[in-house]
NUTIKOL-617745 format. One record per residue: x, y, z of N, C-alpha, C, O in turn; residue in three letters. Coordinates in steps of 0.1 Angstrom, whole numbers, plus 5000, padded with zeros to 4 digits. Each point is the difference from the previous one (the first is absolute). Layout:
<sites>
XYZXYZXYZXYZALA...
</sites>
This chain:
<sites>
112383474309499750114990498849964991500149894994UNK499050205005498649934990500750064988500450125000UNK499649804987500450014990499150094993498849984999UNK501950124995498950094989499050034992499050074999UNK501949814994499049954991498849955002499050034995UNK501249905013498449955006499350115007498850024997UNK501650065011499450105001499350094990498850035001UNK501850024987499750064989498849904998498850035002UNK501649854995498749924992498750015008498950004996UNK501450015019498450015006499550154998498850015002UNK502050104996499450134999499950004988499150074995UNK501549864997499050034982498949954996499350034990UNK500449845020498949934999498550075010498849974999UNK501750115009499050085005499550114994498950045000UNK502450024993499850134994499049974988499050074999UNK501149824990499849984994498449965004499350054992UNK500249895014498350015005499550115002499050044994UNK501750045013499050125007501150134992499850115006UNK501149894984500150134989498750034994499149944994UNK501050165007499350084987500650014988501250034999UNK497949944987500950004988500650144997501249994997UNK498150145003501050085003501850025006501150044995UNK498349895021501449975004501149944993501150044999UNK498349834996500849964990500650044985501149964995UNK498050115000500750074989501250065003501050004993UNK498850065018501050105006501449965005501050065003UNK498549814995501749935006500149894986500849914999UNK498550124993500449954987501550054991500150124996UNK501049805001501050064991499749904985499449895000UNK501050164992500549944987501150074993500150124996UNK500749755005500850044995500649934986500149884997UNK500350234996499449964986501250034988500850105001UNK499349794989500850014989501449975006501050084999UNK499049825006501449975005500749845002499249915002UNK501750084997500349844995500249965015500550045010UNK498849844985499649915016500849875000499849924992UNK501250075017500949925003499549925011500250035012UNK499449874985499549895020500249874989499649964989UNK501450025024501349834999498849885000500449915007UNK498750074990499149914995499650024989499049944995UNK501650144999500049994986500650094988499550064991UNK502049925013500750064992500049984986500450084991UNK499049785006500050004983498850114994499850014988UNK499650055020498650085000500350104999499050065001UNK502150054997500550125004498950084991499849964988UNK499550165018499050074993499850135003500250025012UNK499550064982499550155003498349975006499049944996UNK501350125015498249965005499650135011500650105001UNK498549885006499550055013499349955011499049935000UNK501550115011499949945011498750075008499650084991UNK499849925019498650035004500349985015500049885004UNK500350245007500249935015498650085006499450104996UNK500449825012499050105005499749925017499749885002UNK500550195004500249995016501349915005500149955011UNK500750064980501049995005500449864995501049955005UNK498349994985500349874995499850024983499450094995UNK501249835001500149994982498349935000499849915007UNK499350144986499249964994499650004984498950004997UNK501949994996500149984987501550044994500850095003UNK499349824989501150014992499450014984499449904996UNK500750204997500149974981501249954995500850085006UNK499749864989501650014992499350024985500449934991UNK498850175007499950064987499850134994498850035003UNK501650044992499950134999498550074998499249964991UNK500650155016499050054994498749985007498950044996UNK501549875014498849985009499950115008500950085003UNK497949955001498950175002500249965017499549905007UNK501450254998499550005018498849985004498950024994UNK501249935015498550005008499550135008500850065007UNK497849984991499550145004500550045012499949905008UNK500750224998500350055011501449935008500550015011UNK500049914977501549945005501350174992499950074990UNK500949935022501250034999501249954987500549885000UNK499950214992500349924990501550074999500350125000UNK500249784999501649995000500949944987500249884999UNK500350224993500749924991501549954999501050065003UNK498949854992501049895004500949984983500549904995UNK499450245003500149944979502450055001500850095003UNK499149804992501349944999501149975014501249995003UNK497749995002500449915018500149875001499749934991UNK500650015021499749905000499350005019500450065010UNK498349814987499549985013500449875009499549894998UNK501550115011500049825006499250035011499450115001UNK500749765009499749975013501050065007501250004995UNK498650065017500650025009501249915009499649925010UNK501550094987500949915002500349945018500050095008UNK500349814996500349945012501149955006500549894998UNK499950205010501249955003499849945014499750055011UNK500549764987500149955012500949935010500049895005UNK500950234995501249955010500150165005500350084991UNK499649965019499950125004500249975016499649915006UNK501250204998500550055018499650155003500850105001UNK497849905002499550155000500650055011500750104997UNK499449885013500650005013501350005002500249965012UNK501050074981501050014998500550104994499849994988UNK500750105014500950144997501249954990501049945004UNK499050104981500849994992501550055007499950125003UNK501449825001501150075002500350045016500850085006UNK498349844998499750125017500049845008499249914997UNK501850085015499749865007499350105013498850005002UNK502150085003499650065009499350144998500550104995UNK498549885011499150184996499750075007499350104998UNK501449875016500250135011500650104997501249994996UNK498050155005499950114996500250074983500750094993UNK498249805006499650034984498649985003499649914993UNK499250165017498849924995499450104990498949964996UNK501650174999499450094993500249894987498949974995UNK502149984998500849984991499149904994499350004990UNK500849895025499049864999498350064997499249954993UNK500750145013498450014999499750084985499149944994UNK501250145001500550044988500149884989499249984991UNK501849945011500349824989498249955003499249994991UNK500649985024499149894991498350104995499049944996UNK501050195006499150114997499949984987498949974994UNK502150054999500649954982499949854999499250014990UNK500949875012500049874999498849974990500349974988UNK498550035017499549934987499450114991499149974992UNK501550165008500150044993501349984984499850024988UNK501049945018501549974991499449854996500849964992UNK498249935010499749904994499250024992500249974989UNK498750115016499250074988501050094985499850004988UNK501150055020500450084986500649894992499850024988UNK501049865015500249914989498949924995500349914992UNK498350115012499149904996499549915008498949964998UNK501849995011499549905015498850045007500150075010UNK498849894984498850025009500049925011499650045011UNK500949814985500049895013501450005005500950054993UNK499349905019501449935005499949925009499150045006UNK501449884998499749895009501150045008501050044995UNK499149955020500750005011500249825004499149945002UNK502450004998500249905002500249955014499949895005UNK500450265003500449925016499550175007500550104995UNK498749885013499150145008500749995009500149895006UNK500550224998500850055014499550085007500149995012UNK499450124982499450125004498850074995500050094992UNK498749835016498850004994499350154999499050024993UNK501550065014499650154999500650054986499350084994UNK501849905003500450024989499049954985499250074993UNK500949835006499049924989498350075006499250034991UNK500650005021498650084996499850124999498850034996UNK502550085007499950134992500049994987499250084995UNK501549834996500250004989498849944993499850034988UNK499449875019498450024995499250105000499250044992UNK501150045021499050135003500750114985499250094997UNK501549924999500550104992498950034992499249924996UNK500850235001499250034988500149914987499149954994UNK502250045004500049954985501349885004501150045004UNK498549804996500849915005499549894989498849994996UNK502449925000499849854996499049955006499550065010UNK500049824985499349905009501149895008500949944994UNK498850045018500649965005499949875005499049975007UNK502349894989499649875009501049955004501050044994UNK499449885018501049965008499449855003498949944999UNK502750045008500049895005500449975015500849915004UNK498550165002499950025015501750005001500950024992UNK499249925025501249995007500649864994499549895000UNK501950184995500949844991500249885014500150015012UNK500049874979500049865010501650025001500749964990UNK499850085018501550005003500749895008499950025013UNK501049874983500549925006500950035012501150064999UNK498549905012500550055013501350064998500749934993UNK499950205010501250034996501150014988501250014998UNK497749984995500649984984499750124992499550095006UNK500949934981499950104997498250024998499249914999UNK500650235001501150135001499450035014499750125000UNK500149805014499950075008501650005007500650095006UNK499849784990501650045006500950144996501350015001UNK497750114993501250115002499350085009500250124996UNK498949865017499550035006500749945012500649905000UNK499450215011500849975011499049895008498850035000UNK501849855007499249865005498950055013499049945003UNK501450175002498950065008498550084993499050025007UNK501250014980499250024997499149974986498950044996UNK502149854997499449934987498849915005499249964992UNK500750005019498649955000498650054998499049954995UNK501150165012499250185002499850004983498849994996UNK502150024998499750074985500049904994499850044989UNK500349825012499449904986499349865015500449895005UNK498550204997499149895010499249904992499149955007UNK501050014982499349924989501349934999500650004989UNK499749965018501949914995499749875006499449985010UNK501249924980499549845001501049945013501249985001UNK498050015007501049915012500649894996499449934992UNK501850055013501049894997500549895011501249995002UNK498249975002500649875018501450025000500650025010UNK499949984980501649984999500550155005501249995006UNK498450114994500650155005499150015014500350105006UNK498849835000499350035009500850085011499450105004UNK501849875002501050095007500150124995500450085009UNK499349974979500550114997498950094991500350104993UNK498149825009499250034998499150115015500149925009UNK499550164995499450065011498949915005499249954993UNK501050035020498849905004498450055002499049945004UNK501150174992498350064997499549934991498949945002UNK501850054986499849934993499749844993500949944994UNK497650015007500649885006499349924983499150034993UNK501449905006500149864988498650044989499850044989UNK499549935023498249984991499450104997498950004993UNK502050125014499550114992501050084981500050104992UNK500749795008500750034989500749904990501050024994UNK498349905007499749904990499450044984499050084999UNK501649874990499750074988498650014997499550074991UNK499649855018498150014998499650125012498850035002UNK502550045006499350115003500450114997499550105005UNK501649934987500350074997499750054984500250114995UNK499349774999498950054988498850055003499550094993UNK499949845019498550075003500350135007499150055006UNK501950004993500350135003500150124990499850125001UNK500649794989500450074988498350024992499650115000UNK499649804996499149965002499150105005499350074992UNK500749945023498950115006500050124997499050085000UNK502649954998500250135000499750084992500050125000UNK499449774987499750054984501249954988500049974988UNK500450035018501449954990499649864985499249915000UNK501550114993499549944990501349924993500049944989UNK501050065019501849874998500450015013499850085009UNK500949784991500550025007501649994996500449924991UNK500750175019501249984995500650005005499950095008UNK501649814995500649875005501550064994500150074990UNK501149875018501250044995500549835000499549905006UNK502050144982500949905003501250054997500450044989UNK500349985021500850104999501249955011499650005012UNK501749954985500449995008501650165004501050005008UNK498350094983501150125006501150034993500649914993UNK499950205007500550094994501250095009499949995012UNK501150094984500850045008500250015012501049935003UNK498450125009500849935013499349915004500549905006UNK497450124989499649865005500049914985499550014989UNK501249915020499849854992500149885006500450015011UNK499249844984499749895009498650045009499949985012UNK499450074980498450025008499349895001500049914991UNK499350085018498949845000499250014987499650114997UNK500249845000498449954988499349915003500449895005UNK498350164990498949854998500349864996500949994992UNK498749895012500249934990498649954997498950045006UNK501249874983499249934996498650015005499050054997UNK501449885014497949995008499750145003499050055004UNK501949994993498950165005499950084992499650115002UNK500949864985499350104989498949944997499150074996UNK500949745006498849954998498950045005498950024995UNK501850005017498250045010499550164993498950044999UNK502250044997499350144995499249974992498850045000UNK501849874989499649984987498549925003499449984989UNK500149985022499349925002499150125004499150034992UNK501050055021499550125005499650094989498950054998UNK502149974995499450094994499349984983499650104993UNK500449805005498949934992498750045008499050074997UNK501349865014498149975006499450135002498950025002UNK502250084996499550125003499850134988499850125000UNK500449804991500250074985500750104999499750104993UNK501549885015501550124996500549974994500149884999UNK500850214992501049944990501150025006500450115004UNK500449764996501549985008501450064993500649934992UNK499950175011501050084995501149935012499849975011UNK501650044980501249985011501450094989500349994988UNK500250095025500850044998501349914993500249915008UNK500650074984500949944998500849994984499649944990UNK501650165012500550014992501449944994500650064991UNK500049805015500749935001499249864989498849994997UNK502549914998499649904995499649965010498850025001UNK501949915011499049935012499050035001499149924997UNK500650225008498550045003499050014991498850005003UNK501850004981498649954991499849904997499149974992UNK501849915015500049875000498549945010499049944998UNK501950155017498949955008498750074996498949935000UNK501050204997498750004992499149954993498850025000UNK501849924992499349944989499449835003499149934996UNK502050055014499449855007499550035015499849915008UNK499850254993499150025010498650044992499150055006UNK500849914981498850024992499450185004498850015000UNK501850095003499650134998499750044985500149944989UNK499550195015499050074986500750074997499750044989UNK501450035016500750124999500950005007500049975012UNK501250064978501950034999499750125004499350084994UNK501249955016500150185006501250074991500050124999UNK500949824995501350064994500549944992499449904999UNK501450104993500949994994501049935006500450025012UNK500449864976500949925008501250034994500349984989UNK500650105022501250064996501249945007501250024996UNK498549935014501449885006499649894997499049945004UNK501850024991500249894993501249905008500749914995UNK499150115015501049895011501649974995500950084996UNK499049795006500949934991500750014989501149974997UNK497850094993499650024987500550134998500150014988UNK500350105019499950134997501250024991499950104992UNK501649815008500950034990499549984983500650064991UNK498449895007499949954988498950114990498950055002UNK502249954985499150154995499149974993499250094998UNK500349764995498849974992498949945014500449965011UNK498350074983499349945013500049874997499949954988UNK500549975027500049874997498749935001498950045005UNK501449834989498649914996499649955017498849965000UNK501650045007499749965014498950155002499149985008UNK500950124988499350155002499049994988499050045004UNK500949924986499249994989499249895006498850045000UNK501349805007499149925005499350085008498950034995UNK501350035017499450085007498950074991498849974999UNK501850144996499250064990499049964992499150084996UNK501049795001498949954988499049935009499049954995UNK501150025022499349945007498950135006498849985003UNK501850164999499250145001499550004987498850045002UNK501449944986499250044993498949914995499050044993UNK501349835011499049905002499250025011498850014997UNK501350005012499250065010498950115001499150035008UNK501550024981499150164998500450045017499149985008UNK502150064996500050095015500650144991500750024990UNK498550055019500050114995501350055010500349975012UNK500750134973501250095006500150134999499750054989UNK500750005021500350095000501950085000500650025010UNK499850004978501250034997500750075012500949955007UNK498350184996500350115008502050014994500950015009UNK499449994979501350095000500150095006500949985008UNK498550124993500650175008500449965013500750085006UNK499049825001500049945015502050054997500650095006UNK500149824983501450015001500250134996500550075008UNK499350004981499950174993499650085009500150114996UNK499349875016499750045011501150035009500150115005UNK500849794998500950045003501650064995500750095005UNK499449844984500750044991499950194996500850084995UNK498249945008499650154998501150105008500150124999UNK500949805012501050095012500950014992500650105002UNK499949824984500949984998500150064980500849974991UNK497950135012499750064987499650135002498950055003UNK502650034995499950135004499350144987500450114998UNK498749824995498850044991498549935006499050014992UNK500849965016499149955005499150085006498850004997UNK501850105016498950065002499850184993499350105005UNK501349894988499550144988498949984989499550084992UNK500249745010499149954992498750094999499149965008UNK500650144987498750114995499049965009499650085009UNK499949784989498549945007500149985008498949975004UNK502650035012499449985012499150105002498949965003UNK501550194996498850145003499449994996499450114999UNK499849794995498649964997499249945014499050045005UNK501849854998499749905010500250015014499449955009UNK502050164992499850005015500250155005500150104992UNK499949915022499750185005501750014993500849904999UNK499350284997501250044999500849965014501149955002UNK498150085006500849995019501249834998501249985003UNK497749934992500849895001501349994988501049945001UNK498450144988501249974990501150045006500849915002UNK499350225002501350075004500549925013501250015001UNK498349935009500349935008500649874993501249975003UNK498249984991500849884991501350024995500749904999UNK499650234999501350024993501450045012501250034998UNK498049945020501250065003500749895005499449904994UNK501550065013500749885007498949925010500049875000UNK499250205009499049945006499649944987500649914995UNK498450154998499149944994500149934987499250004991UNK502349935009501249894991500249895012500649904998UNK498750145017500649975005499849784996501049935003UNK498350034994499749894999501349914990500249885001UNK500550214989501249954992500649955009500449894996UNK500050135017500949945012500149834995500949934996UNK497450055008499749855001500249924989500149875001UNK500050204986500349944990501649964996500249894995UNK501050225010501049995001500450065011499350095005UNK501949875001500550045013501450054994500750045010UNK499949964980501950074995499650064990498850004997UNK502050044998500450094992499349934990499050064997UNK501149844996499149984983500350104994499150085002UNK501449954992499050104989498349944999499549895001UNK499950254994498849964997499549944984498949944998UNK502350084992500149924989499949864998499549924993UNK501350095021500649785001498949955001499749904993UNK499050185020499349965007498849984992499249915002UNK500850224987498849954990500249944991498950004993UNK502349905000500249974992500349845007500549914993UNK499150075022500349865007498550005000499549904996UNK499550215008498749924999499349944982499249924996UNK501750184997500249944985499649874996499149944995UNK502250065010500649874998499849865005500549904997UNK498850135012499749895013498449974999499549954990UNK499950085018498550035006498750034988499149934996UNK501650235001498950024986500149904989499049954995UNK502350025002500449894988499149875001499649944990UNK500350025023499449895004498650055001499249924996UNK500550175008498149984995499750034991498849974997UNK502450144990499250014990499749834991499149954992UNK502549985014499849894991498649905001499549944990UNK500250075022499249915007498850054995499249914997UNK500350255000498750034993499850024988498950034996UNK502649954993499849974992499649904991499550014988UNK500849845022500049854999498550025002499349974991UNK500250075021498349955003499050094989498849974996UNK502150174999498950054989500049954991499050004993UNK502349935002499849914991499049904995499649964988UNK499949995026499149915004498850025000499349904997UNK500050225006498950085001499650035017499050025006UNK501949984998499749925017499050145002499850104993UNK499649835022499050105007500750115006500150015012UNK500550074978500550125006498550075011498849974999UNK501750105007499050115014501050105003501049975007UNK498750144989500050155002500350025012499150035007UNK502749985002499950065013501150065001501049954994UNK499250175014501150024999501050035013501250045001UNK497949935011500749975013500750165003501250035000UNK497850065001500050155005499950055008499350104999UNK501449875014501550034998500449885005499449975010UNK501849944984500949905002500649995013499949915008UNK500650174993501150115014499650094999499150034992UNK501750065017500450125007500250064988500450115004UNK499549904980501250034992498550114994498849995001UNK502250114994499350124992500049974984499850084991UNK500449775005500149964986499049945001500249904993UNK498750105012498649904999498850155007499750025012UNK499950054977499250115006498849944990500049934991UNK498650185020498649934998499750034983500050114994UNK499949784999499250034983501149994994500549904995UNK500150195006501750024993500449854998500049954989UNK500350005021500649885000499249904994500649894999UNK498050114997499349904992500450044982499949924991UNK500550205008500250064991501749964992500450004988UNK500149975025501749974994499849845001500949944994UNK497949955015500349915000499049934987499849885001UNK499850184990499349954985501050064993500049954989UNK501150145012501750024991500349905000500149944990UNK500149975027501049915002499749874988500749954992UNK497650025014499649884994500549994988500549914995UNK499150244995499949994988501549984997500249934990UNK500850125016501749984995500149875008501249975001UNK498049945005500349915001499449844992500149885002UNK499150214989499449884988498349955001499549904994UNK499850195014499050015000498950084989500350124998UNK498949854998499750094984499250065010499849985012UNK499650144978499450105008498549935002499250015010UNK500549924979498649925008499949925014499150025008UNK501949894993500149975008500250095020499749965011UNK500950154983500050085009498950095005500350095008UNK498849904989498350084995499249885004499250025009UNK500949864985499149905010500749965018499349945009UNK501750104992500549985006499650095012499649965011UNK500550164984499250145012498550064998499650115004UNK499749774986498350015003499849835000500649955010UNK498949964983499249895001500749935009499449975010UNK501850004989500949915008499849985015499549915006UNK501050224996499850045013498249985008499649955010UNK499850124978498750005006499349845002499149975007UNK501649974984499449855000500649915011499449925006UNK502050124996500849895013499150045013499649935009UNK500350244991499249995016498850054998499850115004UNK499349824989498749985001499250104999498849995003UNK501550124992499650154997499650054986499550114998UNK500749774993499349974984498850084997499950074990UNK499249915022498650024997499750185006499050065003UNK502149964998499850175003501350094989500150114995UNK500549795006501250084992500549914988499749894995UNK501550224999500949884993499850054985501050004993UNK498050035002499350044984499450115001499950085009UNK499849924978499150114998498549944997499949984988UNK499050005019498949884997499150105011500250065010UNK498649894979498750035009499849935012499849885001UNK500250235011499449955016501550025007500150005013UNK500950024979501450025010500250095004499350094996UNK501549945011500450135009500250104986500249974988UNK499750175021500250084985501550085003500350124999UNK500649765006501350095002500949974986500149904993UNK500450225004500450014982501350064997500750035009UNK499549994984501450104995500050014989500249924991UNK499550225008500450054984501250024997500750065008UNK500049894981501350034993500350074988499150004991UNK501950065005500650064989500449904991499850014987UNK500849915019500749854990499549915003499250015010UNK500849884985499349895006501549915002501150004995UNK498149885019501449955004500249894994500849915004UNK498650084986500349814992501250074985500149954989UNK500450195016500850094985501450005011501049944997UNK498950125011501250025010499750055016499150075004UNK502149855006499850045015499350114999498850025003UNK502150074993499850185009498550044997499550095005UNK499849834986498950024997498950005017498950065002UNK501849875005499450045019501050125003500749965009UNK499650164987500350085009499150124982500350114995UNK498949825001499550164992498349974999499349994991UNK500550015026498950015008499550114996500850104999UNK497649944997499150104997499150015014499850105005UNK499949824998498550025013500049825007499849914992UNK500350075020499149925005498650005005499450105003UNK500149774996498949995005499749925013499949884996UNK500050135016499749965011498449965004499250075006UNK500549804991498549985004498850144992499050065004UNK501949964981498950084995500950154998500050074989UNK500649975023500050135002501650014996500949945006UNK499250194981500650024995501150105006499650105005UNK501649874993501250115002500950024992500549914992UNK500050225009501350014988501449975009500350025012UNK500549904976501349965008500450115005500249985012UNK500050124985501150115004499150015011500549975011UNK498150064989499950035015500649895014500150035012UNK500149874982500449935014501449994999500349885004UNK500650194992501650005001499850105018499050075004UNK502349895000499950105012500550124995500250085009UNK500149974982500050135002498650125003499850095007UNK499649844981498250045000499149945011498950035003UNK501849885001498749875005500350035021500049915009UNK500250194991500250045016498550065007500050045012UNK
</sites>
């Protein structure tokens, strides 16, 4: 996939020789008398005006009273506030919120991802990063869209021979759907012999990731969950070799792992990026203070500067079967077709609660065991590292599962609730979904602020978000590479 951005940058560098200044007036905005919020300089907070013109910020004032420029579009911004366009980089574009199976739904399906980056756009997500590409027709309708995020991924995930998550794939055909999977000598019987060693070695399966355009690479440690469990993992030498691979190739190494083990072996696999939140706690899981064995961990990620990614809603995600106020929530008919809400509500389309419990539970016990268990353990865990200042990163793993508690934007929207009820200040949460993000994967120099020569994707607000959350759901207009829209126009009710 040729990344966007770089595309944009060679058509603005052409446009920009051979425009006419006319032309350019004409794609001139100013937007004016409005307080400018960019996470490089919050002690700076100012009433100013911004200047885009072909689709990039070319001037910033932070002082009042500065005079539009002749033949610019002038927009006022008086008792608003202006950020950067927010990034969410843990995203599964290719995945149907709530839906495992989508035979004879393709109206339903083609309808969801028609709305998709539209519902990112309506919370503010101009960027999103795709962590594992399954279905590359999907990720390039969703570039071709009229009005779409910018888009970056991390090609096909390095999946350990049979390990998760291709082991919930039937053995005849997980090799077909995760063909970027690290060969293992040790499974070679149970590996397909098409398949042979030297083509799947961690230095070729980065230069795959690599070719494809991809810009991380991302890696599991996972040894399994309800029926699968006791899954193979990496060890040692072969996170090395990623970590080695994809150094030389300037990807940033993401790994799935939301266990103490697995941010163990992370962290002494020297990666860049915690894909989740550590909510099993092994051994450890009886105990209600976090223990200092989880705090050493912790203070060695924050020494590290590795960038995490919380992703709470991944568990409120599913916990959402077991919260019978959940889906009357106002804002899904924002985000997705009516066709799917009302399907969501019938026994098919709950149908995924099965997997979560198999008896009777009540659904009380069952939200008040992920309470108590799981959520309790990551809130404690991100409250210890905000303490810290750690390199929080903005993701929110959309969609987790099958589950209808992880919908497109919405769920970036409940997962900056979570952070913030989980002890994250709201600055922190704001650098976290502009500079942070834009700085771990290398995208600084196009996004991230509000700064002369950056992308001109923007978001006007009602509130500003360094006062309170909800201040991201009282959205006035995005700006996409310049070009302006009103939130309401991209809700699906209007946005069809």
């Amino acid at each position: 996939m040729k990344i966007f951005a770089i595309l944009f940058v060679s058509l603005f560098s052409v446009s920009a020789i051979v425009g006419q200044t006319s032309k350019q007036a004409a794609s001139r905005t100013w937007i004016a008398d409005v307080t400018i919020i960019s996470p490089e300089s919050l002690d700076h907070i100012e009433k100013g005006s911004v200047l885009i013109e072909d689709g990039r910020i070319v001037r910033v004032e932070r002082r009042q009273g500065a005079k539009a420029p002749a033949g610019a579009t002038v927009i006022s911004g008086k008792g608003q506030y202006l950020i950067p366009g927010l990034i969410d980089s843990h995203v599964h574009l290719a995945s149907v919120p709530g839906m495992g199976d989508q035979s004879g739904k393709a109206e339903m399906v083609k309808a969801y991802y028609q709305q998709l980056p539209r519902s990112y756009l309506y919370y503010g997500y101009t960027t999103v990063v795709d962590l594992a590409v399954f279905d590359h027709q999907v990720l390039k309708d969703f570039s071709q869209a009229p009005l779409h995020p910018d888009l970056y991924d991390c090609g096909e995930p390095l999946v350990f021979a049979n390990g998760y998550p291709m082991s919930f794939s039937p053995p005849d055909v997980r090799f077909k759907l995760f063909s970027n999977f690290i060969y293992d000598p040790k499974q070679a019987s149970s590996i397909p012999s098409e398949y042979k060693p030297e083509d799947h070695t961690p230095a070729a399966d980065v230069a795959r990731v690599k070719g494809s355009g991809g810009i991380c690479v991302k890696t599991f440690y996972e040894r399994g969950f309800g029926r699968d469990r006791n899954l193979p993992v990496m060890g040692a030498d072969v996170i090395a070799a990623v970590r080695k691979n994809a150094t030389e190739d300037g990807l940033v190494l993401m790994m799935h792992a939301n266990s103490l083990e697995a941010q163990r072996f992370a962290v002494d696999g020297h990666v860049d990026v915690i894909a989740h939140g550590m909510w099993n706690w092994g051994d450890l899981d009886t105990k209600t203070e976090l223990p200092d064995e989880i705090k050493q961990l912790l203070d060695r990620i924050v020494e590290k500067k590795i960038g995490y990614q919380a992703t709470l809603q991944v568990l409120e995600g599913l916990r959402a079967y077991f919260d019978p106020e959940y889906l009357k929530t106002a804002a899904i008919s924002k985000v997705v077709p009516g066709t799917m809400l009302a399907w969501f509500n019938t026994p098919e389309g709950k149908g995924f609660k099965k997997e979560l419990v198999n008896d009777d539970t009540p659904d009380a016990a069952m939200a008040q065991a992920f309470d108590n268990g799981p959520l309790r353990h990551g809130r404690q865990v991100v409250a210890y590292l905000a303490s810290k200042d750690a390199n929080f990163l903005f993701g929110t793993d959309t969609p987790s599962a099958p589950t209808y508690g992880n919908l497109p934007g919405l769920n970036g929207y409940l997962e900056m609730q979570q952070l913030q009820k989980a002890g994250l200040s709201l600055a922190q949460i704001f650098k976290a979904a502009t500079i942070s993000n834009a700085r771990e994967f290398k995208l600084d120099g196009q996004l991230g602020t509000i700064e002369p020569g950056k992308t001109a994707n923007l978001v006007l607000l009602k509130k500003s978000p360094l006062e309170s959350v909800d201040a991201y759901d009282s959205i006035v207009t995005v700006w996409v590479h310049g070009t302006p829209v009103s939130r309401d126009s991209l809700a699906i009710e209007t946005g069809k």
